[in-house]
BAGU-64263 format. One line per 3 residues: for each residue x, y, z of C-alpha. Coordinates in Angstrom, 1 decimal. Each point is the difference from the previous one (the first is absolute). Last residue first. Example, Ala and Ser with C-alpha at 12.3 -4.5 7.8 and 13.67 -1.06 7.14 Angstrom:
13.7/-1.1/7.1 | -1.4/-3.4/0.7;
! end
This chain:
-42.6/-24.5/-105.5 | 3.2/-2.2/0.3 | -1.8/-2.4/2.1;
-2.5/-1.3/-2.6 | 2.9/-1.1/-2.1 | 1.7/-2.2/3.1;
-3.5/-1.3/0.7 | -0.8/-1.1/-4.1 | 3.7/-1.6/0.2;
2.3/1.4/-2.2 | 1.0/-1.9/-2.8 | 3.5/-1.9/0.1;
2.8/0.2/-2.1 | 1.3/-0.8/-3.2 | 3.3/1.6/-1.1;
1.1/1.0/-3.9 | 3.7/0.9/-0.3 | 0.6/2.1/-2.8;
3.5/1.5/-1.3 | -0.1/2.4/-2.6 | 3.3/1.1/-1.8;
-1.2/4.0/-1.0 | -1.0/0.8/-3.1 | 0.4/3.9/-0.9;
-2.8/3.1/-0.3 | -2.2/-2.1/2.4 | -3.7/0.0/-0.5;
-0.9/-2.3/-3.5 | 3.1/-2.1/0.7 | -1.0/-0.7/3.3;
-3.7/-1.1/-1.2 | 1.0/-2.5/-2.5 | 2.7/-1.3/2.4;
-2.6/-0.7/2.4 | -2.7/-1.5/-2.5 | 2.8/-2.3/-1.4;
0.5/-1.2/3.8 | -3.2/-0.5/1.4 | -0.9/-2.8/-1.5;
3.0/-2.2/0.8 | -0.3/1.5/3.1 | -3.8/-1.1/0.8;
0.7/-3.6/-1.5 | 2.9/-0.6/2.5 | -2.2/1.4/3.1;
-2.2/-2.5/-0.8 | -3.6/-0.8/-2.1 | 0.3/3.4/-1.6;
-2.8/2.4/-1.6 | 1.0/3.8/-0.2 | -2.5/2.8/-0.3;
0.2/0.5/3.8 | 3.5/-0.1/0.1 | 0.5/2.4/-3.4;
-2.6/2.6/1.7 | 1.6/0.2/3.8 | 4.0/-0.6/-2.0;
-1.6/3.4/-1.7 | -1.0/1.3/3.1 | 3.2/0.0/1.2;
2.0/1.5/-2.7 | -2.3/2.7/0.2 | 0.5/0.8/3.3;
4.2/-0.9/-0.3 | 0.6/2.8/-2.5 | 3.3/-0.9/-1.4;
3.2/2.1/-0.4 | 2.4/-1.7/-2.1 | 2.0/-2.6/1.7;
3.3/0.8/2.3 | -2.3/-2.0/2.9 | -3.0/-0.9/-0.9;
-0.7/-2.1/3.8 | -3.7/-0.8/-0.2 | -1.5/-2.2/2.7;
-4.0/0.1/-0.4 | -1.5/0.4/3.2 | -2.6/-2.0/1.5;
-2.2/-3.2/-2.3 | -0.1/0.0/-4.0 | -2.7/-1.9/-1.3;
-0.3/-3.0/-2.3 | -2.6/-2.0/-1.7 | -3.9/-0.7/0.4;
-0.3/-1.8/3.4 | 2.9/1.8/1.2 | 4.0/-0.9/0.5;
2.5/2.4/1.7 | 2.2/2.5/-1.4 | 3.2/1.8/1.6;
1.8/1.8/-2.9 | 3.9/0.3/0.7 | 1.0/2.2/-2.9;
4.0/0.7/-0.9 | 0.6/2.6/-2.4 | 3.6/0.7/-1.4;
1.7/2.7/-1.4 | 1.0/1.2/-3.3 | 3.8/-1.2/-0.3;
-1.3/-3.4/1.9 | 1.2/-1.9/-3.2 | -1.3/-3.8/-0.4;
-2.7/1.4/-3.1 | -2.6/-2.0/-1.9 | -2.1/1.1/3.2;
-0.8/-3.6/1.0 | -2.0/0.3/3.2 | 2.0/-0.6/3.0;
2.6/-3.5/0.2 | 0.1/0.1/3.5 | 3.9/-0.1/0.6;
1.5/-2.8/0.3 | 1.4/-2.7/2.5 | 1.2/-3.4/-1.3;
-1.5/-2.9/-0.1 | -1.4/-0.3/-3.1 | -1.9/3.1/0.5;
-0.2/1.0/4.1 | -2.0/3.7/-0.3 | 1.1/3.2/1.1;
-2.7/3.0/0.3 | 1.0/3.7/0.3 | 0.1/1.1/3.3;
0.2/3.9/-0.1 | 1.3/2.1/2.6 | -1.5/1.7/2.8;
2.1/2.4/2.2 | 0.2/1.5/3.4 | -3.4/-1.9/1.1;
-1.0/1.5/3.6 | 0.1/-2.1/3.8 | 0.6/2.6/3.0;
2.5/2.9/0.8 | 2.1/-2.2/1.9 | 0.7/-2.3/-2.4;
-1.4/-2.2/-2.5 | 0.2/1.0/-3.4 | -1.9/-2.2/-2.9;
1.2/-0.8/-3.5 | -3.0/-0.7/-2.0 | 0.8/-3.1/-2.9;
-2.9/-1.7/0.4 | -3.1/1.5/1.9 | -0.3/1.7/3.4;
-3.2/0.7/2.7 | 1.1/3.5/1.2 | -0.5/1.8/3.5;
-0.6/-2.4/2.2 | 0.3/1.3/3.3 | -1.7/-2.4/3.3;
-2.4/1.4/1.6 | -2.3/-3.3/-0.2 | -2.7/1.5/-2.0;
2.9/1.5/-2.4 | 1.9/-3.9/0.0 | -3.6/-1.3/-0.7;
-0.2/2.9/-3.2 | 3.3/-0.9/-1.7 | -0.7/-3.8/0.2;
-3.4/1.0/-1.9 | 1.9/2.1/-2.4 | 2.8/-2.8/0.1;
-2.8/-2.4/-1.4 | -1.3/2.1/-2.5 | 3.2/0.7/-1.8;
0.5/-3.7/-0.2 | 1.5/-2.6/1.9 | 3.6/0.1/1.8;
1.0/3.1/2.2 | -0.8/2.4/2.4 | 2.5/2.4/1.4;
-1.0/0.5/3.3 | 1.0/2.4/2.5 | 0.2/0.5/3.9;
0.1/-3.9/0.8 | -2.1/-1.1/3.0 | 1.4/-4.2/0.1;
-3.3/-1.5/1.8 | -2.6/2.3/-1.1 | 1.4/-0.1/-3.6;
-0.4/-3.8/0.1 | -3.2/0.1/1.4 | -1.1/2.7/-2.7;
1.3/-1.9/-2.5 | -1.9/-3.1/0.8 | -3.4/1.4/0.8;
0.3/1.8/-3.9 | 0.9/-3.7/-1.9 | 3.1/-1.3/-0.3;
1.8/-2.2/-2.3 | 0.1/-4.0/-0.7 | -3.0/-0.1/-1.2;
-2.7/-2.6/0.7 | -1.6/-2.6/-2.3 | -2.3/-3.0/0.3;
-2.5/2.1/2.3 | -0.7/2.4/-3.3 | -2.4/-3.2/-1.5;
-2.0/1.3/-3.2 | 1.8/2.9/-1.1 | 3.6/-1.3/1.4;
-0.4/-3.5/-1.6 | -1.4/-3.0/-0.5 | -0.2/-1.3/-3.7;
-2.3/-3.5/-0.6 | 1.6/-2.0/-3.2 | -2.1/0.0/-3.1;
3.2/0.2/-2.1 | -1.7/3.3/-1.8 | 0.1/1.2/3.5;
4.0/-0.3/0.1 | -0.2/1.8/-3.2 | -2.1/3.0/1.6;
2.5/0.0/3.2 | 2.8/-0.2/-2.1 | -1.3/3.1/-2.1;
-1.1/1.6/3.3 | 2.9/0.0/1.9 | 2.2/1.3/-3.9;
-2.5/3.0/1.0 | 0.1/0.5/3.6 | 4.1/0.2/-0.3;
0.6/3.8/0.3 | -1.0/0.3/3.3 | 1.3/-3.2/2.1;
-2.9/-2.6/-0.2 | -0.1/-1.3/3.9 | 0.7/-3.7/0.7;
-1.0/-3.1/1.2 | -2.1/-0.7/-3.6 | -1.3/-3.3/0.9;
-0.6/-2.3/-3.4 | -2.3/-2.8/-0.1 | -0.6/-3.3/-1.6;
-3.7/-0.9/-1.2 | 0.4/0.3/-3.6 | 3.8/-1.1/-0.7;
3.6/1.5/-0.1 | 2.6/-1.9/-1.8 | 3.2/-1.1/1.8;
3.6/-1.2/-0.4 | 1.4/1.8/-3.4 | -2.0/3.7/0.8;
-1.2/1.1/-3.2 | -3.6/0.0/0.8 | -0.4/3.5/-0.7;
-1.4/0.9/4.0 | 2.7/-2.9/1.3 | 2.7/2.3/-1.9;
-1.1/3.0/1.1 | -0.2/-1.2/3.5 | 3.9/-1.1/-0.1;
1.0/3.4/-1.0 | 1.4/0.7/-3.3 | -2.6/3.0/-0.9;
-0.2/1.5/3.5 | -4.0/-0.1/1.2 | 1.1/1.4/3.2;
-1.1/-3.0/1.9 | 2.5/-1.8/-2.1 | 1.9/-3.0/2.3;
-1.1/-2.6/0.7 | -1.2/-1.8/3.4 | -1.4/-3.8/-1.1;
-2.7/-1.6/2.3 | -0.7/-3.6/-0.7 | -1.9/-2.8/1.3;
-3.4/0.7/-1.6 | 1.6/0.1/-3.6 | 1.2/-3.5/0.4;
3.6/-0.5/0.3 | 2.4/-1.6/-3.3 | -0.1/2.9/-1.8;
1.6/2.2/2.5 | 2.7/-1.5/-0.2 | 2.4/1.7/-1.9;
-1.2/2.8/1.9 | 2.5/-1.3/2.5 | -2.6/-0.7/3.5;
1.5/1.8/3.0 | 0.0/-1.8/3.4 | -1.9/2.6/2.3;
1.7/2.8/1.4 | 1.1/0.0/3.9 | 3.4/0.7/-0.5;
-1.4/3.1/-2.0 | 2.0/3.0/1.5 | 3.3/-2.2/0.6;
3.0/2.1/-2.0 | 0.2/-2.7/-2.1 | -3.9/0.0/-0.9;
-0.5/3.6/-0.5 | 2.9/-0.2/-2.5 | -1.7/-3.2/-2.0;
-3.8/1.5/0.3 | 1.4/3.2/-1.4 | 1.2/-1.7/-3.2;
-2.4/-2.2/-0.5 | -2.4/2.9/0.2 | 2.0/2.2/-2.0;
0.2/-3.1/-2.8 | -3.9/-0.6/-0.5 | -2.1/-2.5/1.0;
0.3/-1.9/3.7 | -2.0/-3.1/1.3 | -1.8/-0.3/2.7;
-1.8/-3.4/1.2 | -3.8/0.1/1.3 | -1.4/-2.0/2.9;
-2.2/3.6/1.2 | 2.2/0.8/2.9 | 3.1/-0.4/-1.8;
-1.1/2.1/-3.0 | -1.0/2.8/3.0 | 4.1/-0.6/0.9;
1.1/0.4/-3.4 | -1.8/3.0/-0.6 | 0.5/1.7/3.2;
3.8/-0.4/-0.6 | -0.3/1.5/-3.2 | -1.6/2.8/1.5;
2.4/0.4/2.8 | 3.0/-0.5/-2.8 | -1.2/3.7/-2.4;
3.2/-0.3/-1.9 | -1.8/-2.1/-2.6 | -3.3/2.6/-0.4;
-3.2/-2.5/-0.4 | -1.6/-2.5/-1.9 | -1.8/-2.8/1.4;
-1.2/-2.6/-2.6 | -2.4/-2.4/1.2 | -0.8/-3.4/-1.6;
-3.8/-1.1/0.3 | -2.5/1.0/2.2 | 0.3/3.0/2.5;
-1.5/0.5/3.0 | 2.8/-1.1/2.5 | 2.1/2.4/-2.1;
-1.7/2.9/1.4 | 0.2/-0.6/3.6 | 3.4/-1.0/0.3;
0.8/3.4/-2.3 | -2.5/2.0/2.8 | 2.2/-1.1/2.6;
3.2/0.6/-1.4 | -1.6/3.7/-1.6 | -0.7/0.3/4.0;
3.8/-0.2/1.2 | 1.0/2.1/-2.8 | -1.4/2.7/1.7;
-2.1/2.8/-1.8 | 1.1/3.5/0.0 | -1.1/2.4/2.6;
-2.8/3.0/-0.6 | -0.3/2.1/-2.8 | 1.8/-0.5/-2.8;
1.3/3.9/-1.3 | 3.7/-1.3/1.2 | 0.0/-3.5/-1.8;
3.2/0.3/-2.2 | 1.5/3.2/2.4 | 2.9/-1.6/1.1;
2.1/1.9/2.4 | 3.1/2.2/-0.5 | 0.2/1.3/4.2;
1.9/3.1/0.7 | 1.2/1.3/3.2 | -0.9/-2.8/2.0;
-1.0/0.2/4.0 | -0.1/-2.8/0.6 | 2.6/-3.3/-0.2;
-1.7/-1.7/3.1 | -3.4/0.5/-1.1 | 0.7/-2.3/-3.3;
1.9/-2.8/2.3 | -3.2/0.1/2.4 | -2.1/-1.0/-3.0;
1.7/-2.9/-0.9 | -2.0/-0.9/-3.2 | -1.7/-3.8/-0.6;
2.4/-2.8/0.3 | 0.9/-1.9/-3.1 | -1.8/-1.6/-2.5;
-3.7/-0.9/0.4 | -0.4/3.9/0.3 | -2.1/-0.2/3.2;
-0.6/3.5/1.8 | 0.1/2.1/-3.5 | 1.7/3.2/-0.3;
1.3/1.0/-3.0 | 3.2/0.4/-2.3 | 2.0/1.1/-2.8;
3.3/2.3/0.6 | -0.2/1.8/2.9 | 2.8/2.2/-0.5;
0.0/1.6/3.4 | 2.6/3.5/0.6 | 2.1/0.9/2.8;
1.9/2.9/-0.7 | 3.0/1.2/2.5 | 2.3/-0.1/-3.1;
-0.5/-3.2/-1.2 | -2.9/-2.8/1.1 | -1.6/-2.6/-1.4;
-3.1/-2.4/0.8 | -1.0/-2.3/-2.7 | -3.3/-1.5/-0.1;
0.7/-3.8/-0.5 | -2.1/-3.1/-1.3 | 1.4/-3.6/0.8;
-3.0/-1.6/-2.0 | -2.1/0.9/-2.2 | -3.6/1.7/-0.3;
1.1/2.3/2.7 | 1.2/0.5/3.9 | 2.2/2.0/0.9;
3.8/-0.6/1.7 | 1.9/2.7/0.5 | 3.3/0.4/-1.6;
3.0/2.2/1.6 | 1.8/2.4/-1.4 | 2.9/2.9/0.3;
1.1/2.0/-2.7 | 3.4/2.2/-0.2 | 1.7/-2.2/-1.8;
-1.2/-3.7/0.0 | -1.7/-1.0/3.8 | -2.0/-3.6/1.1;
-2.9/-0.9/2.3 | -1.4/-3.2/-0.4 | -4.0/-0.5/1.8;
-1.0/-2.2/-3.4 | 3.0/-2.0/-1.4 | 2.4/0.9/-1.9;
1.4/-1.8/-2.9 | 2.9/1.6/-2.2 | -0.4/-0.1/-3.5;
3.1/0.7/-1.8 | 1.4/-3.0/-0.6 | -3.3/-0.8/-2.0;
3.2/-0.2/-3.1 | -2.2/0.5/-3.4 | -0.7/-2.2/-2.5;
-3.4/1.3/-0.7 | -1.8/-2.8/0.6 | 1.9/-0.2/3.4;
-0.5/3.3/1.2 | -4.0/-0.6/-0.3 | 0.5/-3.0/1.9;
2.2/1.7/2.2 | -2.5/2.6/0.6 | -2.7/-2.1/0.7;
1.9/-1.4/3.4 | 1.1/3.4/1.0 | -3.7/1.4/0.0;
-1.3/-3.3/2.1 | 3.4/0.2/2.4 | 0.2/3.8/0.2;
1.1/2.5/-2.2 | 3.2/2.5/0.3 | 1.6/0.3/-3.4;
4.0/0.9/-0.1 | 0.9/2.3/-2.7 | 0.9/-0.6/-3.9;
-1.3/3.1/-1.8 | -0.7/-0.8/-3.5 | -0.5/-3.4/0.8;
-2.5/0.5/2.6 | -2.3/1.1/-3.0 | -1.6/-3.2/-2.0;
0.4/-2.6/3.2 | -1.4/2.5/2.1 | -2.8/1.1/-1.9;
-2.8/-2.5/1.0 | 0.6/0.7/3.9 | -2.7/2.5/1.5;
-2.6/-0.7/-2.9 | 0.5/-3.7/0.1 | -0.3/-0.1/3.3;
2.5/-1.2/2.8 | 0.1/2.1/2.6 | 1.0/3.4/1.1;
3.4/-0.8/-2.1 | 3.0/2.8/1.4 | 2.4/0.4/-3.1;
3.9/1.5/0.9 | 2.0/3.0/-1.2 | -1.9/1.6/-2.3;
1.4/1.8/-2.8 | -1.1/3.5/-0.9 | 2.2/1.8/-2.1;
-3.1/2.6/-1.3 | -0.1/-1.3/-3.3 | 0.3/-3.7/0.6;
-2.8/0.4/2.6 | -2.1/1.6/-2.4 | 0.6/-3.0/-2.8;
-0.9/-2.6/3.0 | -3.4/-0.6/-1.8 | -1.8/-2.1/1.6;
-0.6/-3.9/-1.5 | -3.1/-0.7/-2.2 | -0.8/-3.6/-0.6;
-1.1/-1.0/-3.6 | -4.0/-0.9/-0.4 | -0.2/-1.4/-3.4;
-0.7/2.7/-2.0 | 0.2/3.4/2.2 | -3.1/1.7/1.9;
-0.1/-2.3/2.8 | 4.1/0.5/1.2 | 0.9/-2.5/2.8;
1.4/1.5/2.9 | 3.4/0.1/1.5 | 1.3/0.8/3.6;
3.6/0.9/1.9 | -0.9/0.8/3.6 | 1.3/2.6/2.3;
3.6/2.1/-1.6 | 2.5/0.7/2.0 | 2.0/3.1/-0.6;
3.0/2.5/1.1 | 0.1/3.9/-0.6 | -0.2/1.2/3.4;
-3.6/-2.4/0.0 | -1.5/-1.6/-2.6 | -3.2/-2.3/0.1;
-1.2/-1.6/-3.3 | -3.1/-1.9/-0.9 | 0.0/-2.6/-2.7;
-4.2/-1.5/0.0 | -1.4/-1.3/-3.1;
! end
């Protein structure tokens, strides 16, 4: 959920506008950042620069441009998604202005240009801005990889030619992998491979927005005498606005689902959407044989082209168990890694990339506390300062005397209920005052063989509260979390909550409002742990 904001004499732009969908909530909602801060402290950007066209860069712009009305900067791809998004809302997409990678443009005292990267879609842009004799590199999402199927492969000589940077805000999602990423070039190849071997229909499921991959998949059904067919509205969706702006002229005729029923199994490869396990996906429905046009059989197969995003291994499993139940062969990124690759970059990559622009300071960002410590530690090797790894709601000082946080202010959680945006409902106190404080908790877990665990910091802001001792509030979460038996994120909060309130009205001396956002995230690896002793 990516909404980053870059001031400078007093005037803003604001990088991105992102959503993400909440696991530890009934039914999944979408959670929008909070723009409460910037209300409070008058800030109002002036214009929206889209890195690309994500659902976590550009899910919030049709629920928050309206409260500040500027121009937004995205190119084709981005721009084309938007209006769709504009136009389910009802909105004027008068305001999106196309620019196209290489465009330079100024607003106030800000001058940028985007740089093309390449990604896991299309039309990908670092951001390169300067005010005030700065120069700093919003990277946005991106790797290296020689043959992305998509577009042409990273200008390296445009990167040297804008060194030295002051301040680079690079992606940390794969810093502690060693090595490069994989190319989407080979996951083509080893898809053709693949789905030669299989028997039977093939499902293919796989992130919408990622267009080289469902390329790959429609040219490797070519190859093996198969038609494609699409499941799932994102995928429609992106397939249509990839199509009229000419990245899949050479896609095979599409199949409707419709008809599906008339093909045999053999001769038919359908890409759907749900690789995440998400409850209304099209996957979820073929797994609970409610989908209206096609019923799984023994002897079809499923390829999981995807990686699980930490937090969704569990609901993964459940579809993958009930798809098993359906006697249908899985692949996936246990049993064949060459069918995926991410779109971020490994430890070679950022290092090549910081070789070729030199910044003096990084602020790493994206990923997990983990990830910008390892981030942190290949700017240190490189000379490069990186003094602080930030989380939401810090707000950093870049100036001469280096990179600090002045202030860090709380982010409590807004959901999208019934269209509208609200605040995350919290724990029900019996009480909508704030007279005695309130507490908001960010508890990263992640999932274990036997239950729950917490994983990093705990992210406690008790402001105007009671005075709390956080030790022993942490090792109680430790005890209730291991005691605690949940299938999902949902079930874990549910059970959570009596036990919380119980406890808080036991220790404080008055009840604050309680706010609780529950995140899932990754274990360390066994190499990463090792390496901290």
């Amino acid at each position: 959920m990516n909404l980053t904001l870059y001031g400078y004499d007093d005037e803003w732009i604001a990088v991105d506008c992102g959503m993400m969908i909440r696991q530890d909530l009934p039914n999944s909602p979408l959670q929008v950042p909070n723009t409460d801060t910037l209300t409070a402290l008058g800030i109002t950007p002036k214009a929206i620069y889209i890195t690309h066209g994500h659902e976590d860069h550009i899910g919030a712009v049709a629920w928050l441009w309206p409260r500040w009305g500027c121009p937004i900067y995205a190119t084709p791809l981005a721009a084309g998604l938007l209006r769709h998004k504009f136009a389910e809302h009802q909105l004027s997409s008068a305001a999106i202005i196309v620019v196209k990678p290489g465009d330079a443009m100024e607003i106030g005292p800000f001058t940028l240009r985007y740089l093309q990267v390449t990604h896991s879609i299309p039309e990908s842009c670092s951001i390169l801005m300067q005010a005030g004799g700065y120069r700093v590199l919003h990277t946005g999402d991106w790797k290296l990889d020689p043959n992305p199927l998509i577009g042409s492969p990273i200008n390296a000589a445009q990167f040297r030619a804008i060194a030295p940077i002051d301040l680079v805000v690079g992606d940390s999602t794969n810093a502690p992998m060693p090595g490069h990423s994989g190319s989407e070039g080979d996951v083509a190849k080893a898809l053709a491979y693949t789905l030669k071997q299989c028997t039977g229909r093939v499902v293919v499921s796989c992130f919408a927005s990622n267009l080289a991959r469902v390329l790959a998949i429609g040219f490797a059904a070519q190859q093996c005498g198969r038609r494609v067919s699409l499941m799932g509205r994102s995928m429609e969706r992106m397939v249509s606005v990839a199509k009229g702006l000419g990245y899949l002229d050479d896609f095979p005729p599409l199949v409707p689902p419709h008809d599906l029923g008339y093909l045999p199994p053999e001769e038919v490869v359908i890409i759907a959407t749900g690789s995440q396990g998400e409850p209304r996906a099209a996957l979820q429905r073929l797994a609970q044989r409610r989908h209206p046009f096609v019923d799984l059989e023994p002897g079809d197969s499923i390829i999981f082209s995807a990686k699980a995003i930490p937090g969704n291994e569990r609901p993964i499993e459940q579809l993958k168990k009930r798809l098993a139940q359906l006697g249908v062969s899985i692949f996936d990124e246990m049993n064949h890694p060459e069918l995926h690759a991410t779109g971020h970059p490994a430890e070679d990559e950022l290092r090549k990339l910081y070789q070729w622009i030199r910044p003096k300071t990084l602020l790493p960002v994206h990923g997990e506390a983990r990830h910008q410590a390892a981030h942190q530690e290949i700017a240190t090797s490189l000379d490069i300062n990186a003094p602080l790894a930030p989380v939401n709601g810090d707000m950093l000082i870049f100036d001469n005397l280096g990179l600090r946080c002045e202030a860090r202010y709380p982010q409590p959680p807004c959901i999208v209920n019934q269209n509208s945006v609200v605040p995350h409902p919290g724990l029900d106190t019996g009480s909508h005052s704030t007279r005695r404080g309130s507490l908001f908790l960010a508890l990263p877990v992640t999932a274990t063989e036997t239950g729950w665990c917490r994983i990093g910091r705990l992210m406690l802001d008790a402001g105007g509260t009671s005075p709390l001792d956080e030790d022993s509030f942490s090792e109680w979460l430790d005890d209730q979390l291991e005691e605690i038996a949940a299938e999902t994120l949902a079930d874990l909060r549910q059970a959570l909550q009596p036990r919380l309130i119980h406890w808080l009205a036991n220790h404080l001396q008055h009840m604050p409002d309680v706010h609780l956002q529950i995140m899932a995230t990754e274990m360390p690896s066994s190499e990463a742990i090792g390496s901290d002793f």
